[in-house]
Structures are given as structure tokens and as C-alpha cells.
N, C-alpha and C positions, 0 to 999 in steps of 0.2 A: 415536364408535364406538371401541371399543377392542381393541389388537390381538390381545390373545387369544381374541376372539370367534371370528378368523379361523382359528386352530387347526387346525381340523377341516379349511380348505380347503389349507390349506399341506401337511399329512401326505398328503392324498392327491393336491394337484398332485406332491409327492415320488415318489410310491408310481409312478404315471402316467408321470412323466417318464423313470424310471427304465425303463421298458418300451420295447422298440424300434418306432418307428415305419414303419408299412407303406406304402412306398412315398414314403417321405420321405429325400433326402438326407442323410446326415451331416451333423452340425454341425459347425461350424468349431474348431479347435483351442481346447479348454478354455484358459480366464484362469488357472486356476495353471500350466500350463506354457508361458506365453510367455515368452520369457528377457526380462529388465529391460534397454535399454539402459543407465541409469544403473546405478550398483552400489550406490548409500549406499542409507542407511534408505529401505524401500520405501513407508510410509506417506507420504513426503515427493514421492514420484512418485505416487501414487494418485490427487491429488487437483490433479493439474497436466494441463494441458489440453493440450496437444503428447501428453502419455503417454498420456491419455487418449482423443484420437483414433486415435492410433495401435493401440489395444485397439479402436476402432470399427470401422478397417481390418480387421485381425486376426479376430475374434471375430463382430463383428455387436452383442456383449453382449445386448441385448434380445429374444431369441430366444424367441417364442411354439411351444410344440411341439401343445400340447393345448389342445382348449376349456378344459379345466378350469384349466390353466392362466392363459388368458385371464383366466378369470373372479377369480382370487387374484388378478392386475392391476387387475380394474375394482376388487375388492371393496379393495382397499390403495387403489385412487384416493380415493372415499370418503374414506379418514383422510387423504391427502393433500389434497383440498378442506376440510373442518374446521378441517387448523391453516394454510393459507394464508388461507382466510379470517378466523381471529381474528386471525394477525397482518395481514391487508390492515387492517382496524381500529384499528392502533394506529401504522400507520406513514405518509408521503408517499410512500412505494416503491408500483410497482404490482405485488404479488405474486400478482395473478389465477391462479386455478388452469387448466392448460389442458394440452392431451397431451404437450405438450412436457416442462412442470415434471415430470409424471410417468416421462418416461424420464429425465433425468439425476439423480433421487430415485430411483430404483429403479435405474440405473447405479453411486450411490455406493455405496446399500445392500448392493451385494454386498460392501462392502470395509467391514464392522463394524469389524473388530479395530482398519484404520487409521482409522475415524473415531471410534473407543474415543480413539485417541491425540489424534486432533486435540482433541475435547470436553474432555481431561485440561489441554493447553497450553493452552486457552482460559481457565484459570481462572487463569494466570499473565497472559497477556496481554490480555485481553478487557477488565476492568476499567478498568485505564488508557484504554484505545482510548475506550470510551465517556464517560470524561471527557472528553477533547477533542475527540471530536467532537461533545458537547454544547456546548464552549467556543465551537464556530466554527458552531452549528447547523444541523448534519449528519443527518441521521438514523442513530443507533444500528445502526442493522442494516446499514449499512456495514460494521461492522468485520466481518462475513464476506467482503469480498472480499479482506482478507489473507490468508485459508483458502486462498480459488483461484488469488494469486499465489504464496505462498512457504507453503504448509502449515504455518503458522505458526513456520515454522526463520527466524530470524534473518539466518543465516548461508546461505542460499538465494544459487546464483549461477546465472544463466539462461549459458546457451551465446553469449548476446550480451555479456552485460557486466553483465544488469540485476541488483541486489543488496537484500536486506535482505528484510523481512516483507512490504514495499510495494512489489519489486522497479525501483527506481530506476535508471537508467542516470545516468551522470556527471555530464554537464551538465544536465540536467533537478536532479538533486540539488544543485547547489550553484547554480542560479537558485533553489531552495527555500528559500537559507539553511542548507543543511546541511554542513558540516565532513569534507571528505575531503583524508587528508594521511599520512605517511609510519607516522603513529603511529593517527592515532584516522579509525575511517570509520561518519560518522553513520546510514550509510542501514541498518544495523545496529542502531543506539540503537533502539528499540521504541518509547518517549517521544520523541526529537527526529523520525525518521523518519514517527511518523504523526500528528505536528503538520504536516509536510512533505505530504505525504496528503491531508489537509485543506484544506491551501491550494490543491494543485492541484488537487480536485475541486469547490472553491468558484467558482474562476477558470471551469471547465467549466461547473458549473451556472450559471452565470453567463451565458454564453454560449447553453444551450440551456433553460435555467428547465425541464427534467425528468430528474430523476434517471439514468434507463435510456439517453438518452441520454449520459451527464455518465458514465456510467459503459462505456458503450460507446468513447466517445471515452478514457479511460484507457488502454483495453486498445492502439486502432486509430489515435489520433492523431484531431483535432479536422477534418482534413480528408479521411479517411476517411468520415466520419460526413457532412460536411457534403453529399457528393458524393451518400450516400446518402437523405437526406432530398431532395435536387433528383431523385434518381431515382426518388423514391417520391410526385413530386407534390407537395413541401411537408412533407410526414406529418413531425410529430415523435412520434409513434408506436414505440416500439422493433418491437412484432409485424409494422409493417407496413413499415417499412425492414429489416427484418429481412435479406428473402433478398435486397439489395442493399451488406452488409455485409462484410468481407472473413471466409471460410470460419470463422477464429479466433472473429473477433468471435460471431459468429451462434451460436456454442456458449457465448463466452466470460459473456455477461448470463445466461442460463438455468442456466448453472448456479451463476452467483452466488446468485440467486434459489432454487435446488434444495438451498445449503449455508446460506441463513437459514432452510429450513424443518429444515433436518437439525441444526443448532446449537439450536434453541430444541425443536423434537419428536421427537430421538434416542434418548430412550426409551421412546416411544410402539412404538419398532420393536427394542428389546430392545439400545439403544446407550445405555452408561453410560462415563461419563469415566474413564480410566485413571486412576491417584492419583498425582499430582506430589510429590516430595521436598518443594516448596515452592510455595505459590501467590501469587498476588499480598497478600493478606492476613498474609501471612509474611517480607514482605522488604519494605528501608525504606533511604532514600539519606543518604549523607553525602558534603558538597564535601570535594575534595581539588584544594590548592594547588600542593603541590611532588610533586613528581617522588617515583612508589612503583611497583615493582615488584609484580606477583602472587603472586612466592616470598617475598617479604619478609612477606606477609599470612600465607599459607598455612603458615609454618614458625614460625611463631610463635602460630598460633590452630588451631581446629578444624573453620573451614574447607577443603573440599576445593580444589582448582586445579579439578576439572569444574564444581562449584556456583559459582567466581567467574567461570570463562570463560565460564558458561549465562545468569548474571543481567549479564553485561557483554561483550557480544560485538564491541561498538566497538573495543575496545582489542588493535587488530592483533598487536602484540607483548606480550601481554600486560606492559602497562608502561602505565601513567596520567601522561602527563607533565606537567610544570609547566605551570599557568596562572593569571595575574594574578584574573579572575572565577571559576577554581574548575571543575575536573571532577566529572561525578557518577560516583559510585560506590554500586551496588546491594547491600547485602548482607544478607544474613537478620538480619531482625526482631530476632532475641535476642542476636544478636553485636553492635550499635550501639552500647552501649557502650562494652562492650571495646573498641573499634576507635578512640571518641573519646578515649579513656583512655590509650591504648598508641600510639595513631599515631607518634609520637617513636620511639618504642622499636623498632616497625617498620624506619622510615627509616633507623636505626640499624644494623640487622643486614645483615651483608654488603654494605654501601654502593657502591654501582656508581663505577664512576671517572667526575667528570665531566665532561659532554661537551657543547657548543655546543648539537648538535643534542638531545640526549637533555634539556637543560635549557633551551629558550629562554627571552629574557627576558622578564618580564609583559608584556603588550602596553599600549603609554599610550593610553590612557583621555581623556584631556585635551585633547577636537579642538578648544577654543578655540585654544590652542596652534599649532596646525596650520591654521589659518587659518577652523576651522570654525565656522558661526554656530550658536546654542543659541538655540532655540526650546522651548513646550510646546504640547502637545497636549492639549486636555480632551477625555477619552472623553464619549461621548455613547451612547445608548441601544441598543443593537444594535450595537454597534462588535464586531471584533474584532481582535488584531493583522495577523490578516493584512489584513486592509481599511485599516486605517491605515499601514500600511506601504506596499502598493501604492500609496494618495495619495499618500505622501508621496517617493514614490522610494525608500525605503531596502529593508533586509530585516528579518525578526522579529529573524535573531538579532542585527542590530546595537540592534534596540528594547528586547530583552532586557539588553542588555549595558549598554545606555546611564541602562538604568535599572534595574539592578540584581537583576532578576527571573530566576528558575527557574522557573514555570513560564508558562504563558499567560493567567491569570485576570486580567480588569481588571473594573471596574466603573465606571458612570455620575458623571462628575463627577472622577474621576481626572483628575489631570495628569500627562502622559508629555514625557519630558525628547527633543529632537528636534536634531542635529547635522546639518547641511545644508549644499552648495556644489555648485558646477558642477561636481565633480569628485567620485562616489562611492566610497569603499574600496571595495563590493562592487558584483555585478551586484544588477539590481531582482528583488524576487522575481515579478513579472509577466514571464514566459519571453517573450512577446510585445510587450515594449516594446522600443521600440527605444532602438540610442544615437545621441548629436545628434555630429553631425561638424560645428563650430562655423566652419569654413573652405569645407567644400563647397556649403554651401544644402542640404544633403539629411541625413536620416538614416540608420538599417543599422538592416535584419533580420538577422537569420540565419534560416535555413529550416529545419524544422522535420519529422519524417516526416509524409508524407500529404498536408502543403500546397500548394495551388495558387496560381498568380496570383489567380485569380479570390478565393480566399479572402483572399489578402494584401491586396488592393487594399480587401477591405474593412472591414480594422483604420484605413484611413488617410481621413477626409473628403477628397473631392475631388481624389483619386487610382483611375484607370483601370488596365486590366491593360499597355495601350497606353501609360500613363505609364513606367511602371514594364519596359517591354519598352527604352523611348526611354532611360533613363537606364543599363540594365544590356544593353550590347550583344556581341550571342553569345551569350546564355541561350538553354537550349530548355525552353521555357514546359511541354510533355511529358515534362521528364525534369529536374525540378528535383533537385538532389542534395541531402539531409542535411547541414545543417552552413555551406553555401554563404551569402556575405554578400551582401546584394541593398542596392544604395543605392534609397533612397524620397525623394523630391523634397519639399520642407518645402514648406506650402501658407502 
């Protein structure tokens, strides 16, 4: 069914609602005059879920006045059951159509203009997103839930700390293998960050083998989630652990679920993509080695400083500093040459005075040298780097580095070059491995939000919550703290 059929019912729910009703309270303070806590671009709060409940507070938003209105709700359910059901068809997600998807689909819908925007930056970031997480076989329709974390701004910072498209807190980001430091913070990168994404919703799925939950547990922490399947009887069910989920969560899957039917049938309901200066199709990467400034770019080409700071939001000080393997740098399609052409000439103008930190040195590459053993890896059929990483103890971006690679693509029968010791450069990209204390007999956790003993005990064979009480004395099993190191008794 298509929505202009509905025409007729929409003018005159209009005509109706617009008529004072008898005997019915006032409505709650109309959604254009709530003031924004936030002040930035409002489209970037529309579609964020704290803001969002806080208009549930507020408003009610779903506000039935009239039968006839009513009926414009059932009559739009309809086209919202059609395209949940073509895409239930094509995906492993379960997007079953049910009352719920229809209020926060008909929640977002009041906000066109901002979902004009988002459908516009979709076409800059969408693209990539589906490649890798076809790399790591994901399901596609994932990449809507950057929609619901960071409304596709890059440059998104939660009131906690969390950052980037995929809003990452710190240490979850550099267990990912992501790069955060004085100069460059990945969780910003669009490419590195939702190769990071990937890994951790693999690690999740992994854990619960159904998506709604793997994605539930992003939002709430894996022991949120787990407390809520024991409260629901087992059910790995999202509908039916649902109302044992924390308030967030319980909104947070539904309306992920409400932005993959609005991203693919947005103009079904008279939503068309705002037009990007540049879309992904229009812009194209070159390594940079040594140390370049943004003004050195920009004052010598016809690029703007907005178009490089929009297609490279990692680079904190706008400055791309020296690296031995090479930074990317994003820049529109037609300027590539130029750019390989002149690079020198760039580096050249106004040359910054240099400086230890502004210039570090390549990093050596050479961990024979360093006591480290070199091994290979043959991929094998379904591999991906994050699965061979996590075997292997290491992280992507040292497998990347170690063997020379930008982006994630391997294939069957590949050899991957593999540097190993009891001592690793970085942390594992498995957030829940522990490290070996090679003197105590025991290993360390760190805890995690949401985690319980009970959960801990049972990442370890033949470790009890009672072990684990025995070796870490003074813990209160009720009130583990974030961040807190628990030694685990080596079996």
C-alpha cells in the first residue's frame, strides 16, 4: 500500500484534530516548544534516546485524540507491516512487525526534516559500514544502529565520555585496537571505529547466538542482559526479556529496529535524503607518512578546512602526524591527484618548527629484534581478523600492521605474518580475557558494567562465585565497581 492512498485520511485526521475536544484534557506541551537541553544541531538529539525519552516525559508524543485519528495509525500500521516484513525476508534480525515498532516509527516520523538529514549522511557513511560488516558477517542492517548511537555525527560525545558514530567509551575502544592519543582518536575514524563495532558485537553474538540480544547487551552491558534472560526463565527472546531489561535498553532495541525500517522505507512516508556536498562515492584515501598540517592542505588547494575536518574527524588538532605504516587521509575523489602530486609542496609551505612530540619516530616494526617470535597464520574459510586475533592473543591493528594491510579483507589460504611472546605490546582485543600474573597462580579481570560474580565465574572452567569471593577479600559481590581488578585462581 502506498502512502498516498492514505491522503484523504491524514487531511481530515488534520481537519479533526485541529477541533477542540469535549470533555478531554489538554494536551501536553506541544514538541516544538520544549527547549533542547542540548544546544548543537537538533537533528543530532532527535534521534538519541535519553532526548527522546525525555519528549516521552514531557509530551506523551503518541497522543490519540480522535477515532479518526486512530484509524490513520492502524491505516500507516499496514505499510509499516509490508516493509518490516520484506525486510524480515532478507535479513537474520528479527524485525517482526508488532505495536511497539509502530510507536517509535511513528515517534520518529514526526521529526522528517531530521530524518531528511540522517538518510543525506547515510550516503557518506552507510557504504563503508556495509562493507565490513559484510567482512566480519554481520548483518547489514546493523549499520542503523549508529543512527541510534551518535546520529550519524562522528564527532558525537555522550555526557559519559562515550565517543565517535559507535559511541565508544575509552577503555572498551583501545581493548578494540583503536588508537586514542594526544593527536589522532579513532573512535571518530568511521572506518577504524566500525571495524571496532564489529568486533565487539561479534564477541556478543557470540555469547548469546541472537542478534536482539547482542545488541541489547551493546547498549546495557552483557550482564544486564544475562540477569535478564535468568529473570525471564531462560528466554533468549528480546520481546520476552524485554520488561526485565534496564528502562534504556527496553526502548534502546525497538527503536533500532524502527530506524532500519525508516533508513530503507523513508520515502514511503515522504522522507528524501537531504543532498551531501559529498557522498561516499565522491571521496577516496591517500597514506600520509610524515607530519602535514590541515592549513598546509587547504591554502594551497580548493579544498575547504570544513570538507577536511567532515571527511577526517580523527585528527584532534587538525595535524596528521608522522607514522612509520602511514595515516589515512580522506579527501574528495577529484583532488587525489593533486594531492599525490604536490604532497611536497604542501609539507613545504609554512613548515611548523619541529617538535619530538609533533614528529614521533616511525615505530620499529622488527619484533624479531625485540625478542619476538614470527609465526604465520593460514586463513582458513570463514576466518575473519577479528577471530584470528582473539586466538591468537594479539589485536587487528597489530595484524594489520604486521602485515602491511589497510583494510580488513583476507581470503582462504592467505598467510598472515604473526609476532608472539609472553609479553604483549597491547591489550587483547577480547575485553574479557584476562591477564596471567605469572608469580601469583592466578589471573585478573577487570570488571566490566553490569557484571556479576555469577557471570564472572562463568568465563573461567571450574571456578565458583565462592572461589573467586576466597581469593578477592572485602569485595561486595552487590556492588562490584567498574573498572575494579578481581584476581581469578588459575585451574
Amino acid at each position: 500500500m502506498k502512502l498516498h492512498s492514505l491522503k484523504f485520511f491524514w487531511v481530515w485526521a488534520a481537519v479533526l484534530a485541529s477541533m477542540p475536544s469535549i470533555g478531554q484534557d489538554s494536551l501536553a506541551t506541544p514538541v516544538d516548544t520544549i527547549p533542547l537541553t542540548v544546544t548543537e544541531d537538533h537533528y543530532l538529539y532527535a534521534v538519541d534516546s535519553l532526548w527522546l525519552s525525555h519528549l516521552d516525559s514531557v509530551s506523551g508524543l503518541i497522543a490519540l485524540q480522535t477515532d479518526s485519528t486512530l484509524l490513520v495509525l492502524n491505516e500507516s500500521s499496514l505499510i509499516f507491516k509490508q516493509g518490516l516484513d520484506s525486510l524480515n525476508e532478507l535479513t537474520p534480525l528479527d524485525l517482526s512487525h508488532n505495536n511497539h515498532l509502530d510507536q517509535y516509527i511513528n515517534e520518529y516520523l514526526r521529526y522528517k526534516h531530521q530524518l531528511s538529514k540522517l538518510l543525506g549522511l547515510s550516503t557518506l557513511y552507510f557504504p563503508q559500514m556495509e562493507t565490513i560488516l559484510d567482512s566480519y558477517d554481520i548483518p547489514l542492517e546493523i549499520k542503523s544502529l549508529s543512527v541510534i548511537e551518535s546520529a550519524l555525527n562522528p564527532n558525537a560525545k555522550s555526557h559519559r565520555g562515550a565517543t565517535g558514530l559507535w559511541q565508544f567509551m575509552l577503555p572498551t575502544a583501545r581493548e578494540c585496537g583503536l588508537t586514542i592519543n594526544s593527536y589522532i582518536d579513532e573512535r571518530k575514524d568511521p572506518l577504524k571505529s566500525t571495524e571496532a563495532a564489529c568486533l565487539y558485537l561479534k564477541k556478543l553474538y557470540g555469547i548469546y547466538g541472537v542478534w536482539e540480544l547482542s545488541i541489547a547487551a551493546y547498549n546495557c552491558g552483557p550482564g544486564n542482559v544475562n540477569k535478564a534472560i535468568r529473570k525471564a526463565g531462560g528466554s533468549k527472546n528480546f520481546w520476552e526479556i524485554r520488561p526485565f531489561l534496564p528502562r534504556e535498553t527496553q526502548k534502546y532495541v525497538p527503536r533500532f529496529m524502527a530506524m532500519c525500517y525508516l533508513m530503507e522505507f523513508g520515502d514511503d512516508h515522504g522522507v528524501y535524503p537531504t543532498e551531501l556536498d559529498l557522498t561516499f562515492w565522491q571521496v577516496d584515501t591517500v597514506l600520509v607518512n610524515k607530519e602535514l598540517r590541515f592549513d598546509q592542505i587547504t591554502e594551497k588547494t580548493s579544498i575547504s578546512t570544513k570538507t577536511l575536518t567532515t571527511l577526517n574527524p580523527q585528527y584532534k588538532l587538525k595535524l596528521i602526524p608522522a607514522s612509520g605504516e602511514g595515516n589515512v587521509l580522506v579527501l574528495p575523489a577529484k583532488n587525489i591527484l593533486e594531492f599525490t602530486e604536490r604532497e611536497k609542496e604542501f609539507r613545504n609551505h609554512k613548515p611548523a618548527q619541529k617538535h619530538p612530540y609533533i614528529n614521533p619516530p616511525a615505530r620499529n616494526t622488527n619484533y624479531a629484534e625485540k625478542g619476538k617470535t614470527k609465526t604465520y597464520y593460514t586463513v582458513r574459510s570463514g576466518d575473519v581478523l577479528g577471530t584470528i586475533a582473539e586466538r591468537n592473543g594479539v589485536t587487528v591493528s597489530q595484524l594489520k600492521r604486521w602485515n602491511n594491510m589497510s583494510g580488513t579483507r583476507i581470503k582462504a589460504g592467505q598467510k598472515l605474518a604473526l609476532y608472539t611472546s609472553s609479553h604483549q605490546l597491547e591489550k587483547p582485543v577480547d575485553s574479557r580475557t584476562s591477564t596471567t600474573n605469572n608469580t601469583g597462580g592466578y589471573t585478573l579481570y577487570t570488571v566490566r558494567k553490569g557484571d556479576t560474580l555469577w557471570d564472572i565465574a562463568k568465563l573461567y572452567s571450574g571456578i565458583s562465585t565462592e572461589d573467586i569471593k576466597r581469593l578477592n577479600q572485602g569485595i561486595n559481590p552487590k556492588n562490584l565497581k567498574m573498572g575494579f581488578t578481581l584476581r581469578i585462581k588459575k585451574i
